[in-house]
C-alpha positions as CSV (number, residue, x, y, z in Angstrom):
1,X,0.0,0.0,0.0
2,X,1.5,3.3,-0.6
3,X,2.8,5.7,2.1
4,X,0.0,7.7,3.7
5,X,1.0,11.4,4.3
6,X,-0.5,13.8,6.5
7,X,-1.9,16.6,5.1
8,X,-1.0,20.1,6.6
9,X,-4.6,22.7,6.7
10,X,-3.5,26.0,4.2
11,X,-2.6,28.8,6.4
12,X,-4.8,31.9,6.3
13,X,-3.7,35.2,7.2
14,X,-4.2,35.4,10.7
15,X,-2.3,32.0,10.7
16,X,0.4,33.5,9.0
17,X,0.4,37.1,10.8
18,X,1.0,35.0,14.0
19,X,4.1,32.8,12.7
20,X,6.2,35.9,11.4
21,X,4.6,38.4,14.2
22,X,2.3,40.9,12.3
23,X,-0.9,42.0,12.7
24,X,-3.4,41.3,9.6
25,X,-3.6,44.6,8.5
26,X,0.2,44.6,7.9
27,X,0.3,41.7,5.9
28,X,-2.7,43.0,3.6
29,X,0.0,46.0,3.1
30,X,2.6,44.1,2.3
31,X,1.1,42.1,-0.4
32,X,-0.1,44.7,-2.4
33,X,3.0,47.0,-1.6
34,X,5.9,44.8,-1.0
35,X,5.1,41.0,-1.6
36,X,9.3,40.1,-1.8
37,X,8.6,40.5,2.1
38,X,6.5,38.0,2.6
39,X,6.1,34.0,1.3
40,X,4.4,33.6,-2.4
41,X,0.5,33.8,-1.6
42,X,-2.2,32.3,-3.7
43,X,-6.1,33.2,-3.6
44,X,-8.8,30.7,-3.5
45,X,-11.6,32.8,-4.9
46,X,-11.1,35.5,-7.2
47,X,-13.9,37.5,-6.1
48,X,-13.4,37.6,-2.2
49,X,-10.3,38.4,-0.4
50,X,-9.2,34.2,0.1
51,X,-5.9,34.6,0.2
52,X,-3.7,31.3,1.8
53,X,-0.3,30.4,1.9
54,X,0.9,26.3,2.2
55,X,2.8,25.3,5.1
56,X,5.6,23.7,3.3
57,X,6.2,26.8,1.0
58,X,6.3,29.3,4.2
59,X,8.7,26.7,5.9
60,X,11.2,26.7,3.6
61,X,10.7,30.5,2.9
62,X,11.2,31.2,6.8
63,X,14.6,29.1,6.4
64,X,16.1,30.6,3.6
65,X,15.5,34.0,4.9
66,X,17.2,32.7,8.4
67,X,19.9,31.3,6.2
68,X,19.2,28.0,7.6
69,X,19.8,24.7,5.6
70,X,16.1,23.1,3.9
71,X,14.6,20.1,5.2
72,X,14.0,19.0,2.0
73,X,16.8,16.8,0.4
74,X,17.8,18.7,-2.7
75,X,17.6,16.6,-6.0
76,X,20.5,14.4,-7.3
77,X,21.5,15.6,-10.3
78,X,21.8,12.4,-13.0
79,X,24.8,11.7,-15.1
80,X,24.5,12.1,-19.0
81,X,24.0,9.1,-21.0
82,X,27.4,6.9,-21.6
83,X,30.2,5.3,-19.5
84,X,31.8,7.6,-17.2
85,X,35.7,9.4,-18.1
86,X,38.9,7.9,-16.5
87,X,40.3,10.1,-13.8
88,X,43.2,12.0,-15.4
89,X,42.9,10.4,-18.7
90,X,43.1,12.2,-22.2
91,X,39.9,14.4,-23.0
């Protein structure tokens, strides 16, 4: 059977105004004057003011700006096709 995850709730923006410490007006200013300053947002509904940010996204966001290593392994990156070179060898 495959691996069950657990499924983290979207964050809305009292959520998020009380991880990084703002009030909800102040977030509402920084999207529309300064969104670098705050993790990419999306909005559920077009027509109404649903805005939400994912867990995950403001995790790794929150780290990066702290200068902290991700929890997420980074990607391998894969070899081209063919045998690999000899060490030293003629190129």
């Amino acid at each position: 059977m495959d691996q069950i995850t657990t499924i983290r709730p979207l964050l809305t923006i009292e959520d998020l105004g009380k991880i990084l410490g703002y009030e909800k007006k102040s977030i509402y200013d920084m999207i529309y004057r300064d969104p670098k300053n705050l993790p990419p947002v999306f909005k559920l509904n077009s027509r109404t003011r649903a805005l939400r940010w994912h867990p995950e996204v403001v995790d790794r966001w929150i780290r990066e700006r702290a200068g902290l290593p991700s929890t997420s392994p980074e990607p391998t990156k894969k070899r081209g096709p063919g045998r690999p070179r000899k060490e030293g060898g003629p190129r």
